[in-house]
C-alpha positions, 0 to 999 in steps of 0.5 A: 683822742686820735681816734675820736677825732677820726671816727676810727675803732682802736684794738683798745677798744676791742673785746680782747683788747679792753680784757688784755688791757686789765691783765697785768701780764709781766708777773704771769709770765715772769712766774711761768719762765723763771723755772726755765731760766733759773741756771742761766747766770745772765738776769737780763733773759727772764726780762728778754723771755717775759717781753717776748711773750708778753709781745707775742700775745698782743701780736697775735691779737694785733694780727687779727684786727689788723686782717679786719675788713677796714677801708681806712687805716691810721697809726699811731706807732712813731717811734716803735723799735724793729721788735715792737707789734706794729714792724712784727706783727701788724704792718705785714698783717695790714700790707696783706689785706686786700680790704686796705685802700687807705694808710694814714690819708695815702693810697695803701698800695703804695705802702705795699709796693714799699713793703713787698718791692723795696723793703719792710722798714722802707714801708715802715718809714713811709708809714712814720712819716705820713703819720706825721704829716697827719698830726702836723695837719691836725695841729695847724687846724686845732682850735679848741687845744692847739698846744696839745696839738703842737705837743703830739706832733713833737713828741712823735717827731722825737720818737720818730727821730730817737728810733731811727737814730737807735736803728742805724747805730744797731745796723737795723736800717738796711742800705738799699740795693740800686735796684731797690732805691730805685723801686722807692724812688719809682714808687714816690714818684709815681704815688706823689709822695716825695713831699713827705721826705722833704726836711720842712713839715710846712711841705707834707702836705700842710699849710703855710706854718709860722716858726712861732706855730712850730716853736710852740 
């Protein structure tokens, strides 16, 4: 629907994506690691093996579409854990491909500056919450559906809010150096950004929301 709304291609859509999306590939690979991890006494690793092949193939297709001639990039990735296609795979993928101007209605470099000056999850963060920005948009202009609206733009601020809760518990979130909070903050700064670190959705970028629109 997203990218409908949008007039974008998904990886979905794809050749290898609609052919992966038939495959059922957990069993395939389950078959082809249980001879290998049979002696070990811990059950979680032929899960952990099988996730992780199974996270490689869609990653290695990922990386592809993402090195794409696109102009104009938008996510849908709120939520995605440090060891999920998008962190892994796809943002380094999209930081280093020169076609990119775009990145979720934002100047890409400034992703990239995030990305290659700051760190990796900084760029990533700044990717969640311009995501958000565009579905608390997209809501406040719906018409036809706005309680769907309103629904997509929770649900992706919960899994937005769950993973980042999860990645400071897990030591994921790096505490930046003066150096590189100061590179961030150059960065905001100088691409106009900072709005999208304010607390209240209504300043990223939207209009003026009534609490019965968020509540809603």
């Amino acid at each position: 629907e997203m990218a409908l709304c949008l007039r974008g291609t998904r990886i979905n859509d794809t050749r290898a994506g609609t052919w992966l999306g038939t495959k059922d590939l957990i069993p395939y690979f389950e078959a082809v690691y249980a001879p290998f991890v049979k002696s070990h006494l811990d059950p979680d690793i032929l899960k952990d093996v099988t996730e992780t092949a199974y996270t490689t193939v869609w990653g290695g297709v990922s990386q592809l579409f993402a090195g794409l001639p696109f102009h104009e990039v938008a996510t849908a990735i709120c939520g995605a854990s440090p060891s999920k296609v998008f962190r892994r795979y796809e943002l380094p993928t999209l930081v280093a491909n020169p076609s990119i101007k775009v990145f979720n209605t934002i100047a890409m470099n400034a992703v990239r500056q995030m990305y290659q000056d700051v760190h990796p999850d900084e760029a990533y963060n700044l990717a969640c919450l311009t995501e958000l920005a565009m579905t608390f948009r997209r809501a406040e202009r719906e018409v036809a559906s706005p309680a769907a609206a309103w629904q997509d733009f929770v649900d992706r601020l919960h899994f937005y809010q769950t993973e980042r809760a999860q990645a400071i518990v897990a030591g994921d979130r790096p505490i930046l150096t003066p150096a590189q909070e100061s590179c961030k903050q150059a960065t905001l700064c100088a691409f106009e950004l900072e709005r999208f670190y304010a607390r209240h959705p209504a300043r990223w970028g939207g209009g003026i929301v009534s609490v019965k629109a968020l509540a809603r």
